[in-house]
N, C-alpha and C positions, 0 to 999 in steps of 0.2 A: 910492551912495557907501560904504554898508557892507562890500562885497562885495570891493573893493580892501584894506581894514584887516586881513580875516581871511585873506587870503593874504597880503600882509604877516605878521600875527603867526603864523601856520603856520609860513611860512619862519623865522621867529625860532625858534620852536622845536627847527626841526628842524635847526636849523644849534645851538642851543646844545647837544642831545642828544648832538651827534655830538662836538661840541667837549668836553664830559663824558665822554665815552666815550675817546676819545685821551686826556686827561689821564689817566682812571684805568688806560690801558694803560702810559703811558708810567710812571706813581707804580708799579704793578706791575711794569713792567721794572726800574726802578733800584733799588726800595729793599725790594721783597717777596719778586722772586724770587730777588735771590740769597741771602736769608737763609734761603728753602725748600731752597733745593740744598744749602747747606752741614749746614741742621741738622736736618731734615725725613727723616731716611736710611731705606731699605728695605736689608736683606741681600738679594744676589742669590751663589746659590751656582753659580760658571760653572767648566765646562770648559774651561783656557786652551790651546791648542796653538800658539801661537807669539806673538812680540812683539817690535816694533821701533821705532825711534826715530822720530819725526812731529812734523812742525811742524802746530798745528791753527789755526783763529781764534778767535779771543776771542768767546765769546758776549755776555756783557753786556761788555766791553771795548773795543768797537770793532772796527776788521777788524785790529788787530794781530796779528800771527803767534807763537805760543805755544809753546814746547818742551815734547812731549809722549810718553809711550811709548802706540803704537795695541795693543790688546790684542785679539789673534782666540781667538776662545771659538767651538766645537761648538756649544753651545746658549746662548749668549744675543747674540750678533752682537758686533759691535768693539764693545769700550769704549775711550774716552781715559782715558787717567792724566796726570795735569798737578800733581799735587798732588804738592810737592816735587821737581820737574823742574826741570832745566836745561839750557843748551843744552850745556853745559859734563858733564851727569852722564845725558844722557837713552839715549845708545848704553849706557852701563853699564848702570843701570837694567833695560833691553830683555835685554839677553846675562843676567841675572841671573833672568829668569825662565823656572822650569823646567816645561815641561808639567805639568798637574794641575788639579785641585780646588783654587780659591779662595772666599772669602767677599770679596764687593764691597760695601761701602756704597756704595750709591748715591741721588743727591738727590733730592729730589720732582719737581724741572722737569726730569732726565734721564730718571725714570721716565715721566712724562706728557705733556711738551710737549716734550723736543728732537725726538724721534723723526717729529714731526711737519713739521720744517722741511727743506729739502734738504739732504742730506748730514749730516743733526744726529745725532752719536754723543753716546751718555750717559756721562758723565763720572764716575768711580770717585771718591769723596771719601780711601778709604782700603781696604785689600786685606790678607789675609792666609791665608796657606797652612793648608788642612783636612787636618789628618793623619789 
């Protein structure tokens, strides 16, 4: 009769681990990472060669669709720009940037875990022209 209880409490176990393990993905999704993207920043100095207006999805937002300008770089792949985008300013935005040498902040979770999900571009927090 002992033989039943420890598989019983196995299973307990291994169902509360797992249950521990999602809770602290899900506390990490809503309330850790986006304070790493926003404040966590690496400079990436990219070669931009062109840039257009894109609607993206909201990573931690849901699947809502986002006003964004997609940014093609030579050497560092598409970034998104969504910071201070609108659907109303995101073609200006685009037409406003000129081939060249930028400085990207970018966030911790674009440097290391978007890139990992399908389709996941890293998101610029803030950008500006290297003279």
């Amino acid at each position: 009769m002992a033989t039943p209880r420890r598989k019983s409490s196995l299973r307990l176990k291994v169902f509360g681990s797992i249950f521990l393990l999602m809770v602290g993905v899900v506390v990490f999704l809503l309330f850790v990472a986006p304070s790493l993207e926003r404040n966590a920043l690496t400079t990436w100095q990219c070669d931009v060669t062109s840039a257009e207006p894109h609607e993206s999805s909201g990573t931690f937002k849901g699947s809502t669709t986002l006003p964004s300008v997609l940014l093609h770089t030579s050497d560092c792949g598409d970034i998104a720009l969504q910071n201070g985008v609108t659907f109303d300013n995101n073609t200006e935005i685009a037409a406003d940037f000129v081939p060249g040498t930028y400085d990207f902040q970018i966030g911790w979770v674009s440097v290391y875990l978007i890139r990992l999900l399908p389709n996941g571009l890293p998101e610029a927090q803030s950008y500006e022209p290297v003279s």
